[in-house]
N, C-alpha and C positions, 0 to 999 in steps of 0.2 A: 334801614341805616345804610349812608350811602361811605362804605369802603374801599372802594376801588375808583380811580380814574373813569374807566369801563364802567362801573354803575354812575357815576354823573354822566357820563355821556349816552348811558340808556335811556336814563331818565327825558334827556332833555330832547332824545329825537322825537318825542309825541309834543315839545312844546312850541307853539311859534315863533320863538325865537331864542335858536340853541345859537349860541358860539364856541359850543363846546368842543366836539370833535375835529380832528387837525385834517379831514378829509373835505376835496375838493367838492363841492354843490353847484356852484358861482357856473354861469352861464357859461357854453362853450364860447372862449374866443373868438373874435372876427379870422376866417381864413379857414375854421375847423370845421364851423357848423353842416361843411357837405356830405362828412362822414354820415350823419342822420338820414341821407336820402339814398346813401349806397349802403345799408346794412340790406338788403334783400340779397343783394351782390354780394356781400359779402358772404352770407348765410351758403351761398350756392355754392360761390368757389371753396369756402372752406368743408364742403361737407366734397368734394373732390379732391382735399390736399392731405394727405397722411401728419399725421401727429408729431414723427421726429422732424417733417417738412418746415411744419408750421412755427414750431420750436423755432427752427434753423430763421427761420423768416423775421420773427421777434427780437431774437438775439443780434442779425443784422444789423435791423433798425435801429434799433438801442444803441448797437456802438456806434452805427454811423453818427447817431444825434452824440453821443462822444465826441466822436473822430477820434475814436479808440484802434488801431488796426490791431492793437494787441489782444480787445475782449473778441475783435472779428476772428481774428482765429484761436480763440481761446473754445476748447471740447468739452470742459466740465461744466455744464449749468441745469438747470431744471429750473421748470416755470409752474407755478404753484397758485392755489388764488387768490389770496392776500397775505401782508409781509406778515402779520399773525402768525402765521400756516407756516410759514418759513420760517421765521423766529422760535417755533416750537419742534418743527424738524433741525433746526443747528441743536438750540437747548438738548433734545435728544442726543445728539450724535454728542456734544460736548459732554454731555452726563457721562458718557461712555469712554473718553478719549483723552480727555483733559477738562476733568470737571472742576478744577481752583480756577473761578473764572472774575478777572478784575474789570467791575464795573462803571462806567461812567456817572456820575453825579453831580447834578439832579439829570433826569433823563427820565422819559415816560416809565409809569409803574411797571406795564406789564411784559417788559424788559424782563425786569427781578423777576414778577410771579411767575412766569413760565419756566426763566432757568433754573429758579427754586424747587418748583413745581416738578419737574425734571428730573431731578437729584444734585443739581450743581450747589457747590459752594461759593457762593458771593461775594464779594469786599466790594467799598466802592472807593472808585479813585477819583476824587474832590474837582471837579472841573477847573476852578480856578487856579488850585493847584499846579495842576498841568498847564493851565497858558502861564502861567509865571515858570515856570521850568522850560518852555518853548522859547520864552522871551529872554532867559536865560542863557540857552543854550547847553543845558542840563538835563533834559529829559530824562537819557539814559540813568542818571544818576536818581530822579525819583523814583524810576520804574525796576529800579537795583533794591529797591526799601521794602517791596512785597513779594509776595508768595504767591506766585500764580502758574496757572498753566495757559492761559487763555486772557487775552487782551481785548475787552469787547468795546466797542467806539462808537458813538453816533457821529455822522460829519455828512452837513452841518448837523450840531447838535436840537434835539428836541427838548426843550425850549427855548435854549438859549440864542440859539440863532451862529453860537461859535463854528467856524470854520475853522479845520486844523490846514495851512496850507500845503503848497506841492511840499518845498525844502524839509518842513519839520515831519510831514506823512511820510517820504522818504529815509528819514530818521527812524520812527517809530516802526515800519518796513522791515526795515535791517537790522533796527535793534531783535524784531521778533524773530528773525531766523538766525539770528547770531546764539540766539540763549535756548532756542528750541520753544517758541510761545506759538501757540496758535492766535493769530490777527484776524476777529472778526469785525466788519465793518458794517454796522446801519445807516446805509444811503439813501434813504427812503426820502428825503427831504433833497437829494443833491444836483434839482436841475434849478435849484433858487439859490443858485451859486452866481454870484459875479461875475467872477474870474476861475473858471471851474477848471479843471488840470486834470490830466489823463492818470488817474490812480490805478490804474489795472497795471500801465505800464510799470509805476513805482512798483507795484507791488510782485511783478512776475520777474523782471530784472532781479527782486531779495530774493525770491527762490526759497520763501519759507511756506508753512500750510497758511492757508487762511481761506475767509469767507467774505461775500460780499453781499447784502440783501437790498435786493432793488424792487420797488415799486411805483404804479401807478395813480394809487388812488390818492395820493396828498397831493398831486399834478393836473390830473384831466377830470374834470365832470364827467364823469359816465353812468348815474344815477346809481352808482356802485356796482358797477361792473369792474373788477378788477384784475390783474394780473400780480405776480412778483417775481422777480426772475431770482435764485439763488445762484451764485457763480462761485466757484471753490475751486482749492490747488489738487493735483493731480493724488495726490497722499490721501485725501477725505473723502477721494471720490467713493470709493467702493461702499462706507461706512455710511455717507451721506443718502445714494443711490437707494441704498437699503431700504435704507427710513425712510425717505420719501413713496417709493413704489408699495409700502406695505400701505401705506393710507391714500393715497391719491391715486396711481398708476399714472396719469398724465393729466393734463389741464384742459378747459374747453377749447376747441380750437377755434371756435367762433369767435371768443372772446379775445383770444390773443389776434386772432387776424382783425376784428376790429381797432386795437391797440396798434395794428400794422400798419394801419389806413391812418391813425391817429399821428403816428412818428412820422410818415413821409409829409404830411399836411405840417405837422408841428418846424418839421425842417427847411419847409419852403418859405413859411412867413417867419420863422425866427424864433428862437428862446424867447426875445425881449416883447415881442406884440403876442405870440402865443401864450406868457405865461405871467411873466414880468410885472410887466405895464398896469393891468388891471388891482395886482396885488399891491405893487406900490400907493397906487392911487388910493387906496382905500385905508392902509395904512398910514398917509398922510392926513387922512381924516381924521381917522382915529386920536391921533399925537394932534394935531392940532385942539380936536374937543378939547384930552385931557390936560394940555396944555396948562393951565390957567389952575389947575386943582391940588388935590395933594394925590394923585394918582403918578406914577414917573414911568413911563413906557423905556426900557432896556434893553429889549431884543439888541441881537448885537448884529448893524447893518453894514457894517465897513465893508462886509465880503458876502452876504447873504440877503435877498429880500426873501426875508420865510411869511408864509399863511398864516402866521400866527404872533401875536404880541403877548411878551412876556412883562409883568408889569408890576410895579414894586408900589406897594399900598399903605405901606409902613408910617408913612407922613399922614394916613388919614388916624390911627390911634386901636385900629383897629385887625384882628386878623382875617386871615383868609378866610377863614369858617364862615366869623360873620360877618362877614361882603357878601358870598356865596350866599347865606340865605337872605341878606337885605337884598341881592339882588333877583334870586325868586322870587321874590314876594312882587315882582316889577314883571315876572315874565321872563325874565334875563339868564339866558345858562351859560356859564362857562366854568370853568376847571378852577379848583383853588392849585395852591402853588405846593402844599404841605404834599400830595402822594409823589410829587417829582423828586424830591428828597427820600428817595426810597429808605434810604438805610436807615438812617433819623426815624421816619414815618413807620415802618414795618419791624425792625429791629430795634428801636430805643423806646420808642410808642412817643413820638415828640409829632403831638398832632396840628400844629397851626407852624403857618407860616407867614412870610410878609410879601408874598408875590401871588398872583393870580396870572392865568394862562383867556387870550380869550382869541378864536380863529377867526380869520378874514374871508375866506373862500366862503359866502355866502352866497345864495339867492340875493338880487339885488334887493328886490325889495326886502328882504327879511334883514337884509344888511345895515336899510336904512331906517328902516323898524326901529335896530338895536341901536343905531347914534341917539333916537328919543329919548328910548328907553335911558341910556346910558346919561343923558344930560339930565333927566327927570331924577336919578341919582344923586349924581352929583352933585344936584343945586340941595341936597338933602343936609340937614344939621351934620357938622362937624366933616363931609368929605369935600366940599370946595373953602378954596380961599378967596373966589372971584367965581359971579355968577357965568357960567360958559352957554354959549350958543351953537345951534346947527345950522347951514342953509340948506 
């Protein structure tokens, strides 16, 4: 029985054609591919460069592809091997520190499970909710309505593709050290930002606690070699430090100096031909297919091209459940919409939804696999209104 996000996306990496999981596959970019022919090089120098060296090296790059000066000289980070690993060392420390932790909704499952898993207590705070209180100019005033210790955020959001921007992030900043909250941020998604804006600075100018969890692996093909850098305020260091060093002690350093070689490449040809461009493209495909159906792609693009389409199925009559298994039966994996709605889905037992999640960052071919697939669907009784085409 498939009950977690994480069990559909097990499932589906043994099948030829997953769309499940929100991690990069999709061919290195034009501009990157040299990284491949210097990992020997890389192997050498980093087995000559000390650990807090290599750190120091990562964290660098990263701000520079910012053009962060403030995460550049920012001391409190650790680099961990996937944002999982990281998300379950914050869960920790928040268990311990400020465990009323308000949750973003919908937002990938294993969010909840871990900081459940943990000891934290959960709420979730309604995403639309919050952009009508941004649009507002109220914020403050919904975030006055709960009981928390701990303000957790994805930006942009997974799946929705919401970007909270600089002015309102500034807001929510200030609101958090004004009242004593701790501000955890999942950035894991935040170089498929538009117009992307230096949040460390927002956030070190508040001068409250907070966290920031950054990764790799929704970004760069590296056949799952990963990094995630956690970066926190001086207050969480100690507490943080702890937790991390009892399970990891440090990171590979191979691996982040790979990622080293990745960002200075990444910075020379650009966010937009490094990362952008190919995701777009594909995504155009996609809305185009469904176009003509009763399928309605939503992802929210104004400020974000994410790896993933968010998609409203509601028009076909049908729930997310059984989409999901009409679309295994085709070969087809991707994520129903119901574990996104954690609180509904895990706390009320409200198991169907009207959205479906499905990623872009494929292998080309497997990509082009799933458009077949995807029109062999849809030309299916009751989900097209007009027969759809691929070239």
């Amino acid at each position: 029985m498939l009950t977690t996000l994480t069990d559909h996306e097990y499932l589906a990496l043994n099948s030829t054609c997953s769309f499940a999981d929100g991690h990069a596959y999709h061919e290195l970019p034009g501009g990157l591919e040299g990284v491949v022919n210097k990992l020997p090089t890389i192997w050498h120098d980093c087995n000559q460069t000390k650990v807090r060296d290599m750190e120091q090296s990562f964290k660098r790059e990263w701000a520079n592809l910012l053009d962060s000066s403030e995460l550049l000289r920012h001391k409190h980070f650790r680099v961990s091997p996937t944002a999982s690993n990281s998300i379950d060392i914050v869960a920790t420390l928040l268990a311990e520190r400020a465990p009323r932790v308000l949750l973003i909704e919908p937002t990938f499952d294993n969010l909840y499970l871990m900081l459940k898993r943990r000891g934290c207590e959960v709420s979730p705070l309604n995403e639309q909710l919050m952009i009508e209180a941004i649009d507002q100019n109220r914020l403050a005033e919904l975030l006055d309505s709960y009981s928390f210790d701990t303000l957790f955020l994805v930006n942009p959001n997974n799946p929705t593709g919401y970007l909270i921007r600089e002015q309102q992030f500034i807001v929510v900043a200030e609101y958090c050290q004004r009242y004593n909250k701790v501000l955890v941020v999942d950035s894991t998604f935040r170089f498929y930002a538009k117009a992307p804006f230096n949040d460390y600075a927002a956030l070190l100018k508040a001068g409250g606690s907070f966290v920031v969890i950054e990764d790799t692996g929704k970004t760069w093909p590296t056949q799952d070699m990963k990094s995630s850098m956690i970066v926190y305020s001086e207050d969480l260091a100690e507490g943080l430090e702890k937790f991390y060093e009892e399970i990891y002690l440090c990171h590979s350093r191979f691996v982040m100096g790979v990622f080293v070689d990745l960002f200075r490449r990444t910075a020379e040809v650009g966010l937009e031909q490094a990362l952008m461009q190919e995701i777009g493209l594909r995504r155009g495909k996609v809305r185009d297919l469904l176009a003509n159906t009763n399928f309605r792609c939503i992802t929210d693009n104004s400020a974000t091209v994410m790896p993933v389409e968010w998609i409203d199925v509601s028009g076909s009559g049908k729930t997310d459940a059984e989409l999901i298994k009409q679309f295994m039966s085709h070969g087809f994996h991707c994520l129903p919409g119901s574990h996104f709605f954690w609180h509904a889905y895990y706390e009320r037992g409200v198991h169907s939804s009207r959205f479906i999640r499905i990623s872009l960052a494929r292998p080309s071919a497997v990509f082009e696999k799933g458009l077949v697939l995807l029109r062999e669907i849809c030309e299916e009784t009751n989900l097209a209104r007009v027969t759809v085409s691929v070239e």
